[in-house]
N, C-alpha and C positions, 0 to 999 in steps of 0.2 A: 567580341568575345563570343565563344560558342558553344554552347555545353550543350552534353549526352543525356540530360538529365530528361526524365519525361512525365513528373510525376503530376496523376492530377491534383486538382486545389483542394478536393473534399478529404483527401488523405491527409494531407498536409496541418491541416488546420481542424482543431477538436480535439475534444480528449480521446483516446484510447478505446475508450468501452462503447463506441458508438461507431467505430469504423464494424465493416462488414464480417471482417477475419476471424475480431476478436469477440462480438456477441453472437455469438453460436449457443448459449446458455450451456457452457462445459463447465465444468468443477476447476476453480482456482487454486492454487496452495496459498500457501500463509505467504510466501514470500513475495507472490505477486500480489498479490489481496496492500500488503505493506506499501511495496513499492508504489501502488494506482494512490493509497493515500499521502506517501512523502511529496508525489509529482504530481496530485492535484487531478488526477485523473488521466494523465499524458503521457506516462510511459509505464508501462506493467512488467518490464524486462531491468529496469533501473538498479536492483540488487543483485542481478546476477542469476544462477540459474541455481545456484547450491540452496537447500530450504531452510541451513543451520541460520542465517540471519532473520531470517521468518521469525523460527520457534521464539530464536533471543528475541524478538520485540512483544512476542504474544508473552513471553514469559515475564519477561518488563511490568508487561500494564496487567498481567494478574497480580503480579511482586505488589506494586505500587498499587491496587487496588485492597489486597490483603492488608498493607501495612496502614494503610490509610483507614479504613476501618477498626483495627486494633486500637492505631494512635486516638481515635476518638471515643472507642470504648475507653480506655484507658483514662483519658484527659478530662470527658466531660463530668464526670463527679466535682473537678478542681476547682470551681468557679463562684 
């Protein structure tokens, strides 16, 4: 079998933010920023290229950050 493929090993293998291309030190969006933490650091393209899934997840964990804090103000007198 014979393949066209030619890629070297150090590409291949490692997370994302340590090949050459992508630590240039450039400004990320929310959606890659997301993506580099679903995938563990191994793909920064994994959501796609639109930023509305980004926003929804920052907006997520402010939600869930907000409510969290409420619910304990709320709750902890009850004890």
């Amino acid at each position: 079998m014979r393949t066209d493929f030619d890629f070297p090993k150090k590409d291949l293998i490692g997370p994302v933010v340590f090949r050459p291309e992508f630590n240039e030190f450039k400004t990320i969006n929310a959606n890659e920023a997301w993506s580099l933490f679903f995938s563990a650091g191994q793909d920064d393209k994994g959501l796609g290229e639109q930023p509305e899934l980004g926003r929804f997840f920052t907006n997520l964990l402010i939600a869930v950050g907000v409510a969290g804090t409420i619910w304990a103000s709320v709750f902890s007198n009850l004890g």
